[in-house]
Backbone as a chain_set.jsonl record, in Angstrom:
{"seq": "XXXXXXXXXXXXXXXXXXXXXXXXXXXXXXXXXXXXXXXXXXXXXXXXXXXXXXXXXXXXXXXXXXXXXXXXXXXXXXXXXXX", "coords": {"N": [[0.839, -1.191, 0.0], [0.252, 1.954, -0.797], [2.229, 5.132, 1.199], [0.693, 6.775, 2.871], [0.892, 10.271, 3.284], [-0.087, 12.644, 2.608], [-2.647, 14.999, 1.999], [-5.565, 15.756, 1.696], [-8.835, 18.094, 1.254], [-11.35, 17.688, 0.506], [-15.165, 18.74, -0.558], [-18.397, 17.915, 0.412], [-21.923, 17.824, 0.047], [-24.283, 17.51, 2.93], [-26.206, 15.099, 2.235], [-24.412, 13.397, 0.821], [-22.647, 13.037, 2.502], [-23.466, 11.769, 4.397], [-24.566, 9.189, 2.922], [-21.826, 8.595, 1.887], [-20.34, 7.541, 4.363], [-22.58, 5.504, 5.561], [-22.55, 3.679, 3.446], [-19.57, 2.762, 4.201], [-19.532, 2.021, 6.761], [-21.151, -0.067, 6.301], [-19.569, -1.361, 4.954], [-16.978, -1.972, 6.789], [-14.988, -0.238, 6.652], [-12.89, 2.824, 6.624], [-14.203, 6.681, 6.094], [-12.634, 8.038, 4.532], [-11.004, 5.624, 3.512], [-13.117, 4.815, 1.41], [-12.508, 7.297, -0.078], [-10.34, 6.977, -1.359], [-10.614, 4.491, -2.407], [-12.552, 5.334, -4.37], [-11.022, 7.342, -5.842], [-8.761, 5.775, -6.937], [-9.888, 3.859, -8.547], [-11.227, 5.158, -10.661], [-9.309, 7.183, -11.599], [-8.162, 4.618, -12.349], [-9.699, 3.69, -14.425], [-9.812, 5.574, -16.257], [-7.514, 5.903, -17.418], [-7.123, 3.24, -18.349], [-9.444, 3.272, -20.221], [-7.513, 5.485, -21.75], [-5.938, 3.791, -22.678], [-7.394, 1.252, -24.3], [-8.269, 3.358, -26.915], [-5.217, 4.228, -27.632], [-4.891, 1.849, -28.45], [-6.874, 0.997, -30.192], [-6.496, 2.614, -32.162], [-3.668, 1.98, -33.568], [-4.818, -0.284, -34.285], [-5.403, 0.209, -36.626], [-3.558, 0.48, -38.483], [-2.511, 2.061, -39.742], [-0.136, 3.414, -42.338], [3.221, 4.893, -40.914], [5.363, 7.116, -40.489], [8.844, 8.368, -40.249], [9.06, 10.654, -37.085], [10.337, 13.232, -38.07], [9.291, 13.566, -40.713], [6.34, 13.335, -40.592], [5.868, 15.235, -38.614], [6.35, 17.375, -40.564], [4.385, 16.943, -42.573], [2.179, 16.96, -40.997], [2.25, 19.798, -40.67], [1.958, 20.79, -43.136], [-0.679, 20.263, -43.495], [-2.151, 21.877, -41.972], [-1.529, 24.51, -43.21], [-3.114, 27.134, -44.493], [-4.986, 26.397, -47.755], [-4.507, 28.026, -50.63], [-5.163, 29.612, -53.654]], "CA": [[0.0, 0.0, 0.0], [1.264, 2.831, -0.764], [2.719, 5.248, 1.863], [-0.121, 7.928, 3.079], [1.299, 10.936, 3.255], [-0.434, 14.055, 1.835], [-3.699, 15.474, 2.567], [-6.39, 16.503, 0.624], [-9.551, 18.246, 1.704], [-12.858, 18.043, -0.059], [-16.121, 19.419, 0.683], [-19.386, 17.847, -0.138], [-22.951, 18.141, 0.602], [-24.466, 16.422, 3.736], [-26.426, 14.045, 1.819], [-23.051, 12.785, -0.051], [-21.822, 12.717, 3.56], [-23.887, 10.69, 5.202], [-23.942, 7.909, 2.273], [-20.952, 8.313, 2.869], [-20.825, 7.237, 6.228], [-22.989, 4.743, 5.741], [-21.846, 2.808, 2.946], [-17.982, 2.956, 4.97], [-19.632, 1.247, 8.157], [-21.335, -1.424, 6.238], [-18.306, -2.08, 4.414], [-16.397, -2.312, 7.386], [-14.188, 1.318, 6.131], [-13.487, 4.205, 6.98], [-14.307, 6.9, 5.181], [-11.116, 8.125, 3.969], [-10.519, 4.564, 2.544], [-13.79, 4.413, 0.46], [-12.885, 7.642, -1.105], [-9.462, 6.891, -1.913], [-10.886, 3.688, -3.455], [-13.393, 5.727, -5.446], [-10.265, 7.49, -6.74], [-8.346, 5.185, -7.586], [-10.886, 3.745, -9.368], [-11.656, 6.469, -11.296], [-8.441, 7.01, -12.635], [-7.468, 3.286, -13.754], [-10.956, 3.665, -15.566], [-9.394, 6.79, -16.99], [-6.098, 5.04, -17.8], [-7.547, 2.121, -19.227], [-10.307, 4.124, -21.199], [-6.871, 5.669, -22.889], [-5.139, 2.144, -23.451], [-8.142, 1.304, -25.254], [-8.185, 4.135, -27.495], [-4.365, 3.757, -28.447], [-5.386, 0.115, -29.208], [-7.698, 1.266, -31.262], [-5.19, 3.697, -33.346], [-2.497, 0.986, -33.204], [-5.271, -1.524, -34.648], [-6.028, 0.943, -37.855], [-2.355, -0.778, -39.257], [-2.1, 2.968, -40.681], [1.781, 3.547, -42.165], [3.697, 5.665, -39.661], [6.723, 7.8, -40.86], [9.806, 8.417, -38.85], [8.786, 11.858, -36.549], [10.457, 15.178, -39.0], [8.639, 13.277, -42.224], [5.02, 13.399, -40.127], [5.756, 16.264, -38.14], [6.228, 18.332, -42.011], [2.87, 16.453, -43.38], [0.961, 17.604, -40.065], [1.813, 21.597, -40.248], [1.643, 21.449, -44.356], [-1.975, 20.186, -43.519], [-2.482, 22.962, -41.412], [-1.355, 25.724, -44.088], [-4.448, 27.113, -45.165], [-4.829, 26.53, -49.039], [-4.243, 29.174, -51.923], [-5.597, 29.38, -54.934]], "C": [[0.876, 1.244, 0.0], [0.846, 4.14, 0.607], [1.607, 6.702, 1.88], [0.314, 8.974, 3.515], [0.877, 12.554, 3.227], [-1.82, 13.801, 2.477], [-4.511, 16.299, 1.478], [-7.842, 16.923, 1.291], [-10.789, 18.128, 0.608], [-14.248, 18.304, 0.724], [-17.212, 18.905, -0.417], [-20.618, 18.131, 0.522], [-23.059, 17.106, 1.59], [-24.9, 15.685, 3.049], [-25.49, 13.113, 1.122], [-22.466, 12.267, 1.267], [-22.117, 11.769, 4.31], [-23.9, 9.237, 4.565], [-22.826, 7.284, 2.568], [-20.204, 7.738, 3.435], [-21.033, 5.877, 6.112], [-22.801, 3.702, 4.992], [-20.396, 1.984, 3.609], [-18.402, 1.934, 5.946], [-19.839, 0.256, 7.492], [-20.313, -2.159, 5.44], [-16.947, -2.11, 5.728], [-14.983, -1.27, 7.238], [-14.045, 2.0, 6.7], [-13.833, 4.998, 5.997], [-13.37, 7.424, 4.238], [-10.638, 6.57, 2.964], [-11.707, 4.634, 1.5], [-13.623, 5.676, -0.71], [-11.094, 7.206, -1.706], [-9.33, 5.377, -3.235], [-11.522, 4.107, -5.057], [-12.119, 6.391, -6.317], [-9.448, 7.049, -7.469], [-9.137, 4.521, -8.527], [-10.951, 4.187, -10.743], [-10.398, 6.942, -12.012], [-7.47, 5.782, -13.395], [-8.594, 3.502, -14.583], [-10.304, 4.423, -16.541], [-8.036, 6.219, -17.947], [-5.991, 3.725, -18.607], [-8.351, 2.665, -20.461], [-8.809, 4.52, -22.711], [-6.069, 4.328, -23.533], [-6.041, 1.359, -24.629], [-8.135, 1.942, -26.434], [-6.934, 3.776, -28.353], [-4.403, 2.272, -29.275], [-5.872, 0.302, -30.796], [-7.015, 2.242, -32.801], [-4.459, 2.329, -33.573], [-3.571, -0.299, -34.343], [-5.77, -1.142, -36.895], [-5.111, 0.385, -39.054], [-2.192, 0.616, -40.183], [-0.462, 3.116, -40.932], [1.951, 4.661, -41.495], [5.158, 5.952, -39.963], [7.544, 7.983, -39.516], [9.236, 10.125, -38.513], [8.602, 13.373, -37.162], [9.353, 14.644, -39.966], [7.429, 13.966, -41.782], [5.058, 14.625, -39.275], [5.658, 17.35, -39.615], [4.495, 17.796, -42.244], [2.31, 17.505, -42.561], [0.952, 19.504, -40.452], [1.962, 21.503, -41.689], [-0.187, 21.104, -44.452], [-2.68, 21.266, -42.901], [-2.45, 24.582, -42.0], [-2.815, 25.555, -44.786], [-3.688, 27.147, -47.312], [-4.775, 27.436, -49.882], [-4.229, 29.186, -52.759], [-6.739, 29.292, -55.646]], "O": [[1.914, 1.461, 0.627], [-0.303, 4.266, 1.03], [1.709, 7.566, 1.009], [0.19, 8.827, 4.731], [1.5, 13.463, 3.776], [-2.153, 12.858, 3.195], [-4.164, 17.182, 0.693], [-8.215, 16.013, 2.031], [-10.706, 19.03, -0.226], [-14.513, 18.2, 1.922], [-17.186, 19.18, -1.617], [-20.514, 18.699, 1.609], [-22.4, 16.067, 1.535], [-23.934, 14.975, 2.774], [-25.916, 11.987, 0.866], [-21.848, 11.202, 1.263], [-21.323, 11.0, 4.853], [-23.482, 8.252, 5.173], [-22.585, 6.204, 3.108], [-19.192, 7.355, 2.848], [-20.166, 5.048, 6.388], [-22.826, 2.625, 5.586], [-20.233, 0.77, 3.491], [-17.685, 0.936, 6.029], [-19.02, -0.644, 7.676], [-20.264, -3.383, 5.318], [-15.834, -2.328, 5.25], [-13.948, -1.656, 7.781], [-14.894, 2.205, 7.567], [-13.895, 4.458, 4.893], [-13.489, 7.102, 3.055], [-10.029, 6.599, 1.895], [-11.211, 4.473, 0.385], [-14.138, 5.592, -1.825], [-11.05, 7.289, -2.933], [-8.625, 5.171, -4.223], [-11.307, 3.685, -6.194], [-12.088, 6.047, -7.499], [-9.186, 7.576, -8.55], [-8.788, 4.873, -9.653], [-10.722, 3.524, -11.755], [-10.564, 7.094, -13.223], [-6.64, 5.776, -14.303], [-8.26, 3.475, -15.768], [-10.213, 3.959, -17.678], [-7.926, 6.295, -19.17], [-5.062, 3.299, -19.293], [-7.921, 2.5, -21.603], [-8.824, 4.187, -23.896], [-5.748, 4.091, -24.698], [-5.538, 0.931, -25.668], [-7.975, 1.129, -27.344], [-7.069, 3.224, -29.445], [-4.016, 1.881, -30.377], [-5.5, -0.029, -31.921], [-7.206, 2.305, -34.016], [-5.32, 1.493, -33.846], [-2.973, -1.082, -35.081], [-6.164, -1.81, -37.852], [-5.501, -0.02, -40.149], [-1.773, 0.439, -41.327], [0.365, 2.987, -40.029], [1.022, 5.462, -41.389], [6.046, 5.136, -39.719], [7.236, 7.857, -38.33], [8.994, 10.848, -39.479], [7.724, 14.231, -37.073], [8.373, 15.387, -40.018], [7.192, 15.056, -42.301], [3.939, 15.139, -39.255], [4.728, 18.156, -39.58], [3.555, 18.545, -41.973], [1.989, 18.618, -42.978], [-0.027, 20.25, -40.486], [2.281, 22.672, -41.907], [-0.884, 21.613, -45.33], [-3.801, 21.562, -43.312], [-3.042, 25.554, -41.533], [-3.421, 24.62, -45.31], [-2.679, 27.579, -47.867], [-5.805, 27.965, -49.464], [-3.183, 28.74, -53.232], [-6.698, 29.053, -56.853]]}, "num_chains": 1, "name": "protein.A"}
């Protein structure tokens, strides 16, 4: 587990508070642990959500130049046209 340290304050409404509460007891929690679960949570979702995504690029099998080549394409796509 990692090493608790820092401090964070949030502020919600009572009805958020007392859930809460009461979720925490019947899970045998405190509440400090259920929200640090909810955050963690919440950002592997987030973290996975993008692993997905690159998947999904990655699965397109588009060709992929070395960096200067595709870095030139991208900002001559960006020059507006003339003519």
């Amino acid at each position: 587990m990692e090493n608790l340290t820092e401090r964070l304050e949030v502020r919600v409404g009572i009805s958020t508070l007392r859930r809460l509460r009461d979720t925490a007891a019947r899970r045998g929690v405190s509440v400090g642990q259920m929200v640090r679960q909810a955050l963690s949570r919440e950002l592997d979702d987030e973290h996975e959500d993008r692993r997905q995504a690159a998947e999904a690029m990655f699965a397109v099998g588009a060709p992929v130049a070395d960096w200067p080549d595709m870095e030139r394409e991208i900002e001559a796509a960006r020059e507006p046209c003339v003519g």
